[in-house]
N, C-alpha and C positions, 0 to 999 in steps of 0.2 A: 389563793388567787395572787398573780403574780401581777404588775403592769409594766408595758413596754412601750415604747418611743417609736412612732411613726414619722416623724417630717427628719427633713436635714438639718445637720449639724448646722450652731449659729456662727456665722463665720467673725471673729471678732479679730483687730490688729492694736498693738501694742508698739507705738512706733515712738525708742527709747529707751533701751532696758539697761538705765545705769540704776542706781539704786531704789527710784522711783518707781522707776518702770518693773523692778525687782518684787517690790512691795505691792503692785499691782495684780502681777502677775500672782505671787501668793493667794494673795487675797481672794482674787476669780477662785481658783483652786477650793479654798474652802468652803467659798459659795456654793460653788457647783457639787459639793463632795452630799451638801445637804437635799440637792435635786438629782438623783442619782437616774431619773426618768427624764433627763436633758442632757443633748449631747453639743461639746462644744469648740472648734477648729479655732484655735489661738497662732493667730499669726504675729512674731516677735521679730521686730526690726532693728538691726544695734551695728553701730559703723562699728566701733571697735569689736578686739577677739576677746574682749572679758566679758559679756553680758553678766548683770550683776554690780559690779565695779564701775564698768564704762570709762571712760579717759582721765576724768578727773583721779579715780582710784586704780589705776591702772600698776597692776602687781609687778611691773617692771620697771618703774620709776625710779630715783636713788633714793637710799634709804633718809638724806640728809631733808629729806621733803616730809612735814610731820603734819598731823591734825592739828584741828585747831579746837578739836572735841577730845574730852578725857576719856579715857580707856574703856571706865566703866558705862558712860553713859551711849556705847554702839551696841546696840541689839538688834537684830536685823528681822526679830521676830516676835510676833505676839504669844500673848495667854503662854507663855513658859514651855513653846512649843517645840524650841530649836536653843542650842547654843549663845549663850552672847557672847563677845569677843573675848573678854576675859576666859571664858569657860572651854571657850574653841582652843584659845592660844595653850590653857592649862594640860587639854587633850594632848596637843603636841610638846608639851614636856618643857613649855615657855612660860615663864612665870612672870607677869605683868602688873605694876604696881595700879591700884583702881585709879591714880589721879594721873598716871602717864598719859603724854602724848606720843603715840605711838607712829611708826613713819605710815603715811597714807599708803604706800605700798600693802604693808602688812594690812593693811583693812582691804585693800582689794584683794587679797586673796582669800579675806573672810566672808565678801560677798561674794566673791565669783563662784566658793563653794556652797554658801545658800543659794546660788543659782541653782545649780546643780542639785541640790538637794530637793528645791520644788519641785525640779523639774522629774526628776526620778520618783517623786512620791505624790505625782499628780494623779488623780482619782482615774478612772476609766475612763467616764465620760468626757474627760480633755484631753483634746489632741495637740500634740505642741509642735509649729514647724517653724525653724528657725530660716532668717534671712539677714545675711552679712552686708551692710551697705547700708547708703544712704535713702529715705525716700524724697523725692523733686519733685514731687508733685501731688496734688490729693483733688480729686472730682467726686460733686455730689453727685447720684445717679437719681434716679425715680424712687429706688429704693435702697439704700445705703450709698457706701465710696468707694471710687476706684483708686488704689494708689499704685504708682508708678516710680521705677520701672516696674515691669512684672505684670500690670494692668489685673492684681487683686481686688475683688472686691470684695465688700465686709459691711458687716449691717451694723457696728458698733464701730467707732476708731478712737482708741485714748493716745494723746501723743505727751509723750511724756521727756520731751529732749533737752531737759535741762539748759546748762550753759549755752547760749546760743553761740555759732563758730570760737567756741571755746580756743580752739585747735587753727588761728585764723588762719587762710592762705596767703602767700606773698602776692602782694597789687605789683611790685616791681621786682626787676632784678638786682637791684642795687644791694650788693652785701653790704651796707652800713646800717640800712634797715629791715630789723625783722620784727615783723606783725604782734608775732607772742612768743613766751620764752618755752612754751609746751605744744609736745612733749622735748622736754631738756635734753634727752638725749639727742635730740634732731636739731634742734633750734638751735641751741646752746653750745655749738661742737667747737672746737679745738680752731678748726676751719674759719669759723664764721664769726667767733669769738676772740679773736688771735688772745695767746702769751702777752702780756704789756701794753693790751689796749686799751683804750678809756673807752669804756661804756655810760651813756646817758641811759637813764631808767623814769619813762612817761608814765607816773605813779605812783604812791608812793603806801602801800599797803599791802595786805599779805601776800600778794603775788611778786612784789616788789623783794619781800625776806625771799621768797621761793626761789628769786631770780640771784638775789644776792648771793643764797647757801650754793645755790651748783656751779658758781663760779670761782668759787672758795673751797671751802669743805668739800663741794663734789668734785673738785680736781686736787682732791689729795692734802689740802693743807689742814692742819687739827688744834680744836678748841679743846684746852684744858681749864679747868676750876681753880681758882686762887680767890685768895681772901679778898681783894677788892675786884673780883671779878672773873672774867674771862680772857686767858694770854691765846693770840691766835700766832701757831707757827707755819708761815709762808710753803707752799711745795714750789715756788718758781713758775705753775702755769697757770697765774692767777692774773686776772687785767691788770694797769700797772693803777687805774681808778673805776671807782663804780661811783656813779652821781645820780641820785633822783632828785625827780621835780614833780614838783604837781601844783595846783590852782591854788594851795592853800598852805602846802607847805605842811601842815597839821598831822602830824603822825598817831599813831594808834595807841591808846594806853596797853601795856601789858598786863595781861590775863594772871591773876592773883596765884602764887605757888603755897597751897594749902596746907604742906609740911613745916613753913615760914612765916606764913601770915597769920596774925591773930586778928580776928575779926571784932569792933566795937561792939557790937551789937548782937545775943545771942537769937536762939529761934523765936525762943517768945514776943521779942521784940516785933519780928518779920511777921510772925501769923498776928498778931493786933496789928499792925500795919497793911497787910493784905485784904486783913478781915475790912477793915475801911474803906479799903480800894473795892471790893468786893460790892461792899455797899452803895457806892456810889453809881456803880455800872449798873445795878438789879434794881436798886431802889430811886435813881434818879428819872424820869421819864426825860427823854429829848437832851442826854450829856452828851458834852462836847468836848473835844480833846482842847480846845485852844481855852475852853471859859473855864472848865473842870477835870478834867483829868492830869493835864499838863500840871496846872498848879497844884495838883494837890501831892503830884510826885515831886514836884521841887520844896514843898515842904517834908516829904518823907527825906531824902536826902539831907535834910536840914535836922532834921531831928536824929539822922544817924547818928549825927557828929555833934549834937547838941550846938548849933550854928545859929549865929544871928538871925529870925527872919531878912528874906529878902538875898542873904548872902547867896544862893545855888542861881535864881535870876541873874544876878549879879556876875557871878564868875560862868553862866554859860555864855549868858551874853557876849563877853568880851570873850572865850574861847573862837565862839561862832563868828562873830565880828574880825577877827585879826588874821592878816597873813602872815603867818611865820615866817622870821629868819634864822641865819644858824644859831643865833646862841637862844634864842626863845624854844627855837625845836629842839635842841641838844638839852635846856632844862626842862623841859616835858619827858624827852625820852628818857631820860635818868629819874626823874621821881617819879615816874609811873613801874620804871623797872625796881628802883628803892621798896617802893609801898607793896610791890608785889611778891616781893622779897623778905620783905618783914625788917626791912633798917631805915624806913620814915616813916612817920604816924601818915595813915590814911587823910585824904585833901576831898573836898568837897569836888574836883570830879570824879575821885573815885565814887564816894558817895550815891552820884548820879549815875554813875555806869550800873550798880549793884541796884539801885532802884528797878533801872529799867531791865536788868537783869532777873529779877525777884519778880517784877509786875509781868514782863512779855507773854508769858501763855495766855494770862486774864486780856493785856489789850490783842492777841492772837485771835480768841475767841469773841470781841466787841469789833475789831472793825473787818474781821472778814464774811464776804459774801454782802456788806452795805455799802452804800453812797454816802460819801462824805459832803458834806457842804467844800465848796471851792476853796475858801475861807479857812474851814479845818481841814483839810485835805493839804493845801500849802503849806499848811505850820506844820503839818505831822512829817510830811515830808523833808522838810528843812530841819528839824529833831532827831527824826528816824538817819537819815544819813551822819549825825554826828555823834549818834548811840553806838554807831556801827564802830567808832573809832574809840569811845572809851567804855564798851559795855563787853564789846566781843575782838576786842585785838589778838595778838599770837601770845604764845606761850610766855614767862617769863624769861625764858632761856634764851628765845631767839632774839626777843629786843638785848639781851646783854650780850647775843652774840654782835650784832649792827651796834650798840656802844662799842664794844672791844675793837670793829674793824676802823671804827670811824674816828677812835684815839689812836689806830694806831696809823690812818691817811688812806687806810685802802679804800674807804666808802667815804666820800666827802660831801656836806650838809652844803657846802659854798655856792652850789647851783643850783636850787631850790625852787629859782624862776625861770630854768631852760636855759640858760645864756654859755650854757658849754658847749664848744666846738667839740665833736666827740666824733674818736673814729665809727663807734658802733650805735647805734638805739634801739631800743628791745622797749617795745610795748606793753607793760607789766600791769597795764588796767584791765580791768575783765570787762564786756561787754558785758551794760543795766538791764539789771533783772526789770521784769515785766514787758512790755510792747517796744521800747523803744528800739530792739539789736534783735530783731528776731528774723530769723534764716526761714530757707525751707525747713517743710510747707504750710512753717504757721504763718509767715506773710503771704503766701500767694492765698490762704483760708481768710486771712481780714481782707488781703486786697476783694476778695468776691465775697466779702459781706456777711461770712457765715459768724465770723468773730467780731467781738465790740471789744472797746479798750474803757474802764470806769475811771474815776476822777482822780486815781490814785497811781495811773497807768499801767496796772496790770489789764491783764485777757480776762474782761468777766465770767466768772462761772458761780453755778451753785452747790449746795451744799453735799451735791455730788457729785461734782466734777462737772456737770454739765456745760456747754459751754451757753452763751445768753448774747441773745440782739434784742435791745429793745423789750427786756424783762422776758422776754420768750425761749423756748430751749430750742437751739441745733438740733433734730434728731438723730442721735446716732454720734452725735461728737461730743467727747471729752477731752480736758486740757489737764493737768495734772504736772507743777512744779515754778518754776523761775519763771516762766511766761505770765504766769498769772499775779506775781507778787504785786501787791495791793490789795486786788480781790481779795487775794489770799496773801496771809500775811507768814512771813518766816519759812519759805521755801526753804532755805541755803539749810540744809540740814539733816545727818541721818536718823534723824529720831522719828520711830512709829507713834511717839505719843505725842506728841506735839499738836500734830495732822490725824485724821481720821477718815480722810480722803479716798485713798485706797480701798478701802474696806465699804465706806460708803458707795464708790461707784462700781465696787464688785456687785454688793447686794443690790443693787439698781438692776443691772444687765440681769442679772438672774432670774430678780422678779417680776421685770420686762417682758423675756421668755417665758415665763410663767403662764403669764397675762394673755401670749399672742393667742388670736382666734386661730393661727394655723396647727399649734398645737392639738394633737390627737392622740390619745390613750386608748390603747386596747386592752382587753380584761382576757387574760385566759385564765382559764380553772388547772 
């Protein structure tokens, strides 16, 4: 006895397919591989031409543009299904150290070919039609959403469009200002960027290294290795300054080089410290970040370093507290590149960066998909943005590349609080993850009501992407990446482990269809 599928195909849209949207799309895949008596019209929405990659990983970028993730930790696939990057690059005869930061380029062209690869090895029962462009618009109908252009409807819709106008448009014609410095090769040109101009830079973080490398290094000029550092030699079409500013002046510690640095503290240390952390999540009823968890990571930090009580309070406060100027940010920027380097003994904010670096999946897993109190919610936030800057900064390399420029005058600390008259300004902040910078058509979807924003300001959802008003589900909509952060904690990232997301709101849709009463099985003998 055989059975076979009587209704139509479920018409579902994926509007988004950079790597999120990538891992989504897998995922259905599998689902459906297990319902082989459901049939399902997958419609994939992606402005850029790398579906997979999408703009941020866009395989034509310069090579001088690196992750800010080590080599070995990109797998674009579960259960040991597909290649990790390492394994893909070894295929092609390139041999990749596991702690390299590899140029983003080359990982889009790691996903664009797991695109490819779903897409060639999708079950029968999916049908895959691709649509180049943007969607403007999204209408509920009676029964699912119309999106437009195109006036597709679809009974499922996961938007999964990361960066919001990552890629911003020009408000003016004014060549002095341009919106974002990507993609570099457009923003960034020869044209717009003159030989010997001084460029201001509104930001002062990894978009800001991003913006600095292609104005340097990706016009020809080259960093070599030397014993106190990095000598940068000029090619002549470099601005004659590059100057950032931002609100706080407060640069990024550099990301630890694991071949240099010796760490105080071995594993054992970390899993009896986790195990603690552990316990206080499962076994406290009603923990709070501000009364309990906060504190007890400022004591783990403290006990790295075998540190006074009190002393990690102490020195974040005043981190938090103080606007930097040049010589306080020029001494950050040096002992964080020092310590990561392995020639100064580790400081209590490294300490704390490695805390929150060691704990993040566990608070990953506690404050997504809840309500924070007001209370906790404002402290984690005012936290969580200064983890950003000593838990997850760039490479070792690149802060000693921005030391080497900024001794040698081409990047100057001096304007820190905007006060440069500057022929150029290049916008080097990324539009904030969750509600606050969201494009079509996740705000025309909150302006009509279908989306809520939680305490944390992401896009509420649940633990399957669902999207939520009012503790109740949207039917038929999912949210899935940087819109939701809050909700969902740790978007900014290619890791399938982290998130379970995908996979969860694959097996949802399936067993959705499953469920529906239009569903009909025939039985032949």
């Amino acid at each position: 006895m055989t059975l076979s599928i009587s209704q139509a195909p479920r018409q579902i849209a994926i509007v988004g397919c950079g790597p999120k949207g990538l891992y989504a799309l897998d995922s259905l895949c599998e689902a459906a591989r297990k319902t082989p008596s459901h049939s399902y019209d997958v419609h994939i929405f992606e402005e850029s031409p790398h579906p997979g990659a999408g703009p941020i990983y866009d395989p034509g970028q310069p090579n001088v543009l690196l992750m800010n993730f080590r080599a070995s930790k990109i797998d674009a696939w579960t259960g040991g299904r597909g290649p990790d990057l390492l394994q893909w690059l070894m295929g092609k005869g390139s041999k990749v150290a596991a702690d390299e930061y590899v140029p983003r380029a080359v990982v889009g062209r790691y996903l664009t070919w797991c695109f490819n690869q779903v897409v060639a090895g999708a079950p029968p029962n999916i049908h895959i039609a691709m649509h180049e462009g943007r969607v403007c618009d999204v209408r509920q109908l009676q029964a699912g959403w119309m999106l437009s252009p195109g006036r597709i409807v679809v009974d499922e819709l996961l938007i999964c469009t990361g960066h919001q106008d990552w890629c911003r448009t020009r408000r003016t014609e004014c060549c002095q200002s341009i919106p974002s410095p990507f993609p570099v090769d457009q923003a960034l040109t020869r044209a717009r960027v003159p030989p010997g101009a001084s460029v201001a830079c509104k930001g002062f973080a990894l978009t800001f290294l991003d913006t600095m490398l292609a104005l340097t290094e990706g016009r020809g000029g080259s960093f070599t290795r030397s014993e106190k550092g990095y000598i940068y030699r000029r090619s002549g079409d470099e601005p004659r300054l590059i100057a950032p500013f931002s609100r706080t002046g407060r640069p990024m510690r550099a990301k630890v080089d694991t071949d240099r640095f010796v760490p105080p503290q071995g594993m054992a240390f970390w899993e009896a410290r986790l195990d603690e952390f552990d316990a206080l999540l499962t076994e406290k009823h009603g923990a709070t970040f501000v009364g309990d968890i906060w504190p007890l990571m400022l004591q783990m930090a403290e006990r790295t370093l075998d540190s006074v009580p009190g002393t990690a309070a102490a020195v974040f406060a005043d981190w938090q507290g103080s606007v930097f100027d040049r010589e306080r940010c020029r001494y950050e920027l040096r002992a964080g590149c020092e310590i990561a380097i392995g020639t100064r003994p580790p400081d209590i904010l490294w300490a704390l960066g490695e805390t929150w670096r060691r704990c993040y999946p566990r608070l990953v897993r506690w404050i997504s998909h809840q309500e924070l109190p007001e209370t906790d919610a404002a402290r984690f936030r005012a936290v969580a943005a200064e983890m950003e800057r000593l838990a997850f900064g760039p490479p070792a390399q690149n802060t000693g590349k921005l030391i080497c420029l900024e001794r040698t005058g081409l990047v100057s600390l001096d304007h820190l609080k905007g006060d440069l008259s500057a022929d150029v300004t290049v916008d080097t902040t990324i539009p904030p993850a969750g509600s606050a910078a969201l494009s079509q058509p996740l705000n025309g979807l909150l302006r009509d009501g279908h989306l809520s924003v939680g305490a944390l300001g992401g896009i509420t959802v649940n633990d399957r992407a669902q999207a939520l008003v009012n503790d109740a589900v949207t039917p038929g909509l999912s949210i899935i990446g940087r819109a939701t952060e809050g909700s969902v904690l740790g978007n900014d990232t290619l890791s399938r482990t982290l998130h379970d997301l995908p996979e969860r709101w694959a097996a949802n849709v399936v067993r959705a269809d499953r469920a529906s009463p239009e569903t009909s099985l025939e039985q032949t003998a």
